[in-house]
N, C-alpha and C positions, 0 to 999 in steps of 0.2 A: 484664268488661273485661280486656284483656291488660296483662299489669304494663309492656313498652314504652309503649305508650296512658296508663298512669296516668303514669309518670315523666316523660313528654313534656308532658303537659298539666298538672305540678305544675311542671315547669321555666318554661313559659307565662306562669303566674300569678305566677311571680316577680317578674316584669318589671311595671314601673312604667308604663308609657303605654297601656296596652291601653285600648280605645274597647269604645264598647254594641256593635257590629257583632261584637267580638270576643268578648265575651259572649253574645251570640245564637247566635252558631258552637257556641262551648264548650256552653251549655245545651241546644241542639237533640240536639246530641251525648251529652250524659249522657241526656238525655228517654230518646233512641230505647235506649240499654244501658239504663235501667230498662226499658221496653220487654220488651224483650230474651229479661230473666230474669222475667219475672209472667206469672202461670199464666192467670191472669182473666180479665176482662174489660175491665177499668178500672185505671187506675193515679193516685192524688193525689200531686201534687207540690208540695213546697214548695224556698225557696233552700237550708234546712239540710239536705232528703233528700241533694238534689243535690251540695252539699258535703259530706256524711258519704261518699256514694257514694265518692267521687273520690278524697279525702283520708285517710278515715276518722280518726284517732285526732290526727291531725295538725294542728298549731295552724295558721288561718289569720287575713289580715289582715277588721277587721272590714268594711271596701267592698268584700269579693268578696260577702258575702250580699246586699247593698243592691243592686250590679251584676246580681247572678240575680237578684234581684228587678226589678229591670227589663227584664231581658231576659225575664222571663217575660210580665210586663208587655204587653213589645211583642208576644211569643210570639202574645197572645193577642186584641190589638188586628188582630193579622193571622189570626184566625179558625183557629189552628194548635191551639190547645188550650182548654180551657173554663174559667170561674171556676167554680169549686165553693163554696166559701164567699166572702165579703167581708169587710170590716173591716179591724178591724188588722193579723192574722194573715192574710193571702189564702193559697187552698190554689187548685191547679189541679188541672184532671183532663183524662186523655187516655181518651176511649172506643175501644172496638174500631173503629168505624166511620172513623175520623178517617187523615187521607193519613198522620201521623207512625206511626200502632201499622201498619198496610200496610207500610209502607217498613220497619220492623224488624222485622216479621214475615218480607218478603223476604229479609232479612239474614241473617238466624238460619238458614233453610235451609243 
């Protein structure tokens, strides 16, 4: 990720009214840079990858995790990404085959 791209989407989160659609944005976005940088085949995602990604070291409010958490949520009710586990903890996972790792694959070229 380019440090413009992180400081622009931490200025984002600042902001108090942001909606699930905005979160959906922001997490597809972080998805496709994990993407990005994984050598594999497969990538697990959970809301604190995603926030460690972005943030890293840096304290955030506790409804940004709950928010990617539902935007994963939705992520995945729209057949963009897959549950890997259940339960408490939900992990997702993006396979090589899926339109999201294609589309950052294009990218990265």
């Amino acid at each position: 990720m380019d440090k413009r791209e992180v400081e622009a989407l931490k200025e984002m989160f600042k902001e108090e009214d942001l909606g699930l659609a905005d979160y959906v944005i922001f997490t597809r976005w972080a998805i496709i840079h994990l993407i990005m940088d994984t050598k594999g085949d497969h990538v697990v995602i959970t809301p604190r990858k995603i926030v460690k990604r972005v943030f890293g070291k840096e304290h955030v409010r506790p409804h940004v995790y709950s928010m990617i958490g539902h935007a994963l949520r939705r992520l995945y009710e729209r057949g963009e990404i897959e549950l890997w586990r259940g339960g408490l903890y939900r992990k997702y996972m993006v396979r090589k085959g899926s339109p999201l790792w294609r589309r950052a694959k294009r990218m990265r070229r």
